[in-house]
C-alpha positions in Angstrom: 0.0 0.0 0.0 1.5 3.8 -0.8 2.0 5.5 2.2 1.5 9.5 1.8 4.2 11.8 2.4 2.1 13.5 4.7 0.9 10.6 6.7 4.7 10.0 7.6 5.0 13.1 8.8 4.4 14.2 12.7 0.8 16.0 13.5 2.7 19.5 14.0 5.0 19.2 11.0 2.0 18.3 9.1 -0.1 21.5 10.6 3.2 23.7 9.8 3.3 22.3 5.7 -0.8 23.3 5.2 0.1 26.5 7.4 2.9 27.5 5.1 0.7 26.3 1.9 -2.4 28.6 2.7 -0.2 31.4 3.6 1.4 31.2 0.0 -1.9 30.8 -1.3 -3.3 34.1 0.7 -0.8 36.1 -0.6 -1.1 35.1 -3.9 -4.9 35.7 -3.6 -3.9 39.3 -2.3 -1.3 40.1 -5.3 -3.5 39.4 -7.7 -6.6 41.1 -6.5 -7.2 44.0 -8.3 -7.3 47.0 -6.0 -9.9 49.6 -5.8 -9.2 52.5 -7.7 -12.2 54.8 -7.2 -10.3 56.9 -4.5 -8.7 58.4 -7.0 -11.7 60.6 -7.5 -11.5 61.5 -4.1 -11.0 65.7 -4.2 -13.2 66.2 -7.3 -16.0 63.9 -4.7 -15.0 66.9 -2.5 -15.4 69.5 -5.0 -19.1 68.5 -5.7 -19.6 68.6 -2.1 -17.9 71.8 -1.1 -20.2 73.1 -3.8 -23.4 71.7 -2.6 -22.5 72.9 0.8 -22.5 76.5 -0.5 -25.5 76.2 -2.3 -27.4 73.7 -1.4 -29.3 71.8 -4.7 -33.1 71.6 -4.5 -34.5 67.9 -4.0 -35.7 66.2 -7.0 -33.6 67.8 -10.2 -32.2 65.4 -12.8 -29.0 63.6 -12.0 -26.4 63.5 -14.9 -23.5 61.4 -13.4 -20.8 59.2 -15.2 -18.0 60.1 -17.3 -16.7 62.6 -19.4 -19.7 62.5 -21.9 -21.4 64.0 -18.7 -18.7 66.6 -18.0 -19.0 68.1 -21.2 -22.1 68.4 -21.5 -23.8 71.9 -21.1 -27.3 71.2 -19.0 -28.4 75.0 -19.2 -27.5 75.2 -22.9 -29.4 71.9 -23.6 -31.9 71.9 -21.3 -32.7 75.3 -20.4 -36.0 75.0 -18.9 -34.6 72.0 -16.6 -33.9 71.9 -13.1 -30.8 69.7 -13.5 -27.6 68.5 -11.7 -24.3 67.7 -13.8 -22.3 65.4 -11.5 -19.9 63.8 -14.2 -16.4 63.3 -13.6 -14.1 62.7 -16.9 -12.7 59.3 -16.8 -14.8 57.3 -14.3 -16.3 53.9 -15.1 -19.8 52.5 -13.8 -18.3 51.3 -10.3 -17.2 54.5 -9.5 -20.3 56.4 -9.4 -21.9 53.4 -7.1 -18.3 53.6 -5.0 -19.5 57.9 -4.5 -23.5 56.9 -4.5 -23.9 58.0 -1.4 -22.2 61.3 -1.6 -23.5 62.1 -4.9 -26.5 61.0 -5.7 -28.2 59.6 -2.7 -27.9 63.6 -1.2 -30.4 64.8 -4.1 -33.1 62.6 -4.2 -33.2 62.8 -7.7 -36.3 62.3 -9.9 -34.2 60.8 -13.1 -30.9 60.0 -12.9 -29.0 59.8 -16.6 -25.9 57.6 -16.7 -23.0 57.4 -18.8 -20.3 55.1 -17.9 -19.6 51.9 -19.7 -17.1 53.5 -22.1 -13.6 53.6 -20.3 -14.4 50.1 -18.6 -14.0 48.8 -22.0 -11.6 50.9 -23.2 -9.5 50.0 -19.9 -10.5 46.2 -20.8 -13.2 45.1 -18.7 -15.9 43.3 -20.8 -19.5 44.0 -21.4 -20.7 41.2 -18.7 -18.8 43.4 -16.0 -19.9 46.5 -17.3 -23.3 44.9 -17.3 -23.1 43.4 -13.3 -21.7 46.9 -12.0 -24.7 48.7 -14.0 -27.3 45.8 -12.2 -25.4 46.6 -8.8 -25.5 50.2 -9.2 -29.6 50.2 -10.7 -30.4 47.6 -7.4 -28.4 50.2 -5.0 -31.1 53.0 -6.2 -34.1 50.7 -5.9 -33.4 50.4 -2.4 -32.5 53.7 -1.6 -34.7 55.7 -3.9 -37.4 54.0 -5.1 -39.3 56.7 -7.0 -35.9 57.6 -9.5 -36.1 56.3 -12.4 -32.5 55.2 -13.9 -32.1 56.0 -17.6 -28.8 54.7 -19.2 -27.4 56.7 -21.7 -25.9 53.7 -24.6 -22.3 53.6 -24.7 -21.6 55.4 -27.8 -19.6 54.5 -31.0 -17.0 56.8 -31.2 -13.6 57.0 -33.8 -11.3 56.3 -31.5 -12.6 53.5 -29.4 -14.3 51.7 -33.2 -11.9 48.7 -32.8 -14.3 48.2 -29.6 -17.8 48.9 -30.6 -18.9 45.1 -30.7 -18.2 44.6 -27.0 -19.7 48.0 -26.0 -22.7 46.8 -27.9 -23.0 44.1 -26.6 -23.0 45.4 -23.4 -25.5 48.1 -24.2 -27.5 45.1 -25.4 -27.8 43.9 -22.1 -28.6 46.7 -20.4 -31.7 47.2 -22.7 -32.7 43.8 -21.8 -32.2 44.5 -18.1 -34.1 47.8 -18.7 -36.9 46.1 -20.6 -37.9 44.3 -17.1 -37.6 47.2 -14.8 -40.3 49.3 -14.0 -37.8 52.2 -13.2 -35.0 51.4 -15.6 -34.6 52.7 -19.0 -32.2 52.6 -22.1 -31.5 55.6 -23.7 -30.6 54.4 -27.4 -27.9 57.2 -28.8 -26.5 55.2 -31.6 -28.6 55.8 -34.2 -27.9 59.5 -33.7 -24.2 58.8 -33.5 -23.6 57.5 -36.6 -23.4 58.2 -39.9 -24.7 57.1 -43.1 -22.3 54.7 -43.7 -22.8 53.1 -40.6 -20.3 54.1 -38.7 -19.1 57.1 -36.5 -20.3 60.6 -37.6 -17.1 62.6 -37.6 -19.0 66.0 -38.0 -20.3 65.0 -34.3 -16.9 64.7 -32.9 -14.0 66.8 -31.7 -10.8 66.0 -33.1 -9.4 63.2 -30.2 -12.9 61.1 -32.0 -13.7 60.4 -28.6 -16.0 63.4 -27.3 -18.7 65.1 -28.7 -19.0 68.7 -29.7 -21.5 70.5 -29.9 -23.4 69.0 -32.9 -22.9 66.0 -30.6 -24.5 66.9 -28.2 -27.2 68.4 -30.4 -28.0 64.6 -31.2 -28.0 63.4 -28.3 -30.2 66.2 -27.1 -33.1 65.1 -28.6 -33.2 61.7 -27.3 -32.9 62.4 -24.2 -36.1 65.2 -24.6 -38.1 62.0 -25.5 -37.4 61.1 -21.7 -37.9 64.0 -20.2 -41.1 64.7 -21.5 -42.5 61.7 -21.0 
């Protein structure tokens, strides 16, 4: 009969050897654990809240949080007769606006929220089933906590510079509109249409010259998708 190594061995060698090899395997666990990055964003967080603490926002405005898209947009240009909050900071991705959920959107008790995030998670490499699960954690985090906003998601756009990705960002935009499509206070904001040109693929008239953000005609497009939500 074979004999194990480790049945030869005394009871506290034995307990030292399984010590040593769960140790090894802890801190390989820890190494290759991706850390949290959100903190990053930790003084422009501040920056949104020293301003709310000098002027303190009215409850119930519309919420535009997320990335860049958000930042650039001009809400009182666009939407002049809306009562709206831009909270975008350039560069995020979808977990960071849950990481800062409680510090910037929870305080407004926004009516709508409109999101756009998705586009550097894919552009950093996450795929469009993690882009997907941080939306669904992020959409069941504002069902608990305000259950009377409706969450739109602004599609993530095809743009010239990130083209080589556009299947996985629509595929992830695919499944939020299926996510969307069973939610009573979830919706899908469809921007691709008005993003793209005739020949199917991103307008350049729309874009400033990186072909990653909009300009104004941009925005002009976008504009009158998002009316369709506000008006309805």
């Amino acid at each position: 009969m074979t004999t194990s190594r480790f049945q030869s061995l005394p009871l506290l060698a034995l307990s030292q050897v399984v010590f040593s090899a769960l140790s090894i395997l802890g801190t390989t666990a820890q190494e290759t654990t991706p850390k949290p990055t959100s903190e990053k964003w930790e003084e422009k967080i501040k920056e949104f809240e020293e301003m709310d603490a000098a002027s303190p926002p009215a409850p119930g405005q519309v919420l535009f949080v997320g990335s860049s898209s958000i930042v650039g947009w001009d809400l009182p240009k666009s939407f002049p007769d809306l009562k709206a909050l831009n909270r975008g900071f350039g560069g995020s991705e979808v977990v960071d606006s849950l990481f800062f959920a409680d510090r910037i959107i929870r305080p407004y008790k926004p009516k709508k929220i409109f999101l756009y995030a998705g586009d550097n998670d894919i552009g950093s490499g996450k795929s469009a089933r993690v882009v997907f699960d941080d939306f669904v954690k992020l959409a069941e985090w504002i069902e608990v906590k305000l259950p009377e906003t409706e969450l739109i998601f602004i599609a993530i756009k095809p743009s010239i510079k990130r083209w080589n990705l556009w299947p996985e960002m629509q595929r992830a935009n695919d499944l939020v509109a299926g996510y969307a499509q069973a939610k009573r206070n979830v919706s899908f904001a469809d921007i691709t249409t008005a993003t793209l040109g005739d020949n199917g693929q991103p307008d350049p008239t729309l874009f400033e010259d990186d072909g990653l953000h909009l300009n104004a005609k941009g925005y002009a497009a976008w504009n009158t998708i998002i009316n369709t939500f506000l008006n309805d």
